[in-house]
C-alpha positions in Angstrom: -214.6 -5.0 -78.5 -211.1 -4.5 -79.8 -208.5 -6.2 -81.8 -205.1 -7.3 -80.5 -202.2 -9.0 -82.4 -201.0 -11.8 -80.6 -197.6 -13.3 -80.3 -196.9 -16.5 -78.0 -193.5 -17.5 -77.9 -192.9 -20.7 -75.9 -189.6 -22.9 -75.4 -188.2 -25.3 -73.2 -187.3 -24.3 -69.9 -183.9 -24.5 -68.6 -182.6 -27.9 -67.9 -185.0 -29.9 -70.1 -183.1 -31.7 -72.8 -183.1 -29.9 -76.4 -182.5 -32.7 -79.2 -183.4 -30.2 -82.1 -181.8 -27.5 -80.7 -178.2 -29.9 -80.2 -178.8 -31.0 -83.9 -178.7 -27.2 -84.9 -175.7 -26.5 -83.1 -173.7 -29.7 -84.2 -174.1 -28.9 -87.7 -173.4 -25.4 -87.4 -169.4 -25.6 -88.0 -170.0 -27.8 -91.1 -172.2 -24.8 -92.8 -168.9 -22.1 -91.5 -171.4 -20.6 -88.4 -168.5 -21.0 -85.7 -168.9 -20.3 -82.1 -172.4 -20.3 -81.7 -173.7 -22.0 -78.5 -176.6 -22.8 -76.6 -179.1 -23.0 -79.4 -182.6 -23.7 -78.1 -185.5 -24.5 -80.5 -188.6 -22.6 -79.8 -192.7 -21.8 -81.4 -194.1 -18.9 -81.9 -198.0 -18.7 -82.3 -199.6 -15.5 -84.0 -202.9 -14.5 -84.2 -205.5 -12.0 -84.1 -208.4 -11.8 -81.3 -211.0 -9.4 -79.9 -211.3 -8.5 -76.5 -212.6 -5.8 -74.2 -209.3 -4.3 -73.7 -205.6 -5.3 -74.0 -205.3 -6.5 -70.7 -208.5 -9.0 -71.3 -206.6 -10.3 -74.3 -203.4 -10.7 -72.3 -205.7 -12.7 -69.6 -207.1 -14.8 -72.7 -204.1 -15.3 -74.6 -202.3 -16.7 -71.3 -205.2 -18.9 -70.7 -204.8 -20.2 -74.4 -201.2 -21.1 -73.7 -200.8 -23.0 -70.3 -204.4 -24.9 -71.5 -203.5 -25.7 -75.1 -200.3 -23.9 -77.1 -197.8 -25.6 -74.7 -196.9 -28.2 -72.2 -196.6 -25.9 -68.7 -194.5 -29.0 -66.9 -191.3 -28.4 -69.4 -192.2 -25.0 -71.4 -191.9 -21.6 -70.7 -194.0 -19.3 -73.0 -194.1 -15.5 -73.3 -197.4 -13.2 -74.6 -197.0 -10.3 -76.2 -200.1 -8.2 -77.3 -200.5 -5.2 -79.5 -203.7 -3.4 -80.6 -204.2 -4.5 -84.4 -203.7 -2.1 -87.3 -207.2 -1.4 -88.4 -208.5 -3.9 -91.8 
């Protein structure tokens, strides 16, 4: 077995309201950040697992996401997966 560094980053998909992320960009001007649009909130999930190989993890770390890290019916998420630097 190996060890991969995980990183899930999930957000809303297009067209699915974004109340955080319109909170964000409202207050923007007030703070002197001007012309910044389209701010979209996100998560990011890191963590370490072992696996067989990196495409095993990438199989596993998918599966993770669409059944638990996010809602599939109004998120998008992208996996990234790296072989961990040894402990």
């Amino acid at each position: 077995m190996s060890r991969f560094e995980v990183l899930v980053e999930s957000s809303l998909r297009e067209g699915i309201s974004d109340p955080q992320g319109s909170t964000i960009e409202r207050a923007l001007p007030a703070l002197g950040f001007d012309g910044i649009e389209h701010v979209r909130v996100g998560k990011a999930f890191r963590f370490t697992m072992s696996a067989p190989d990196e495409a095993a993890a990438r199989g596993l770390a998918e599966e993770l996401s669409k059944r638990f890290l996010t809602n599939p019916v109004i998120e998008d998420f992208v996996v990234t997966v790296t072989a961990a630097s040894p402990s």
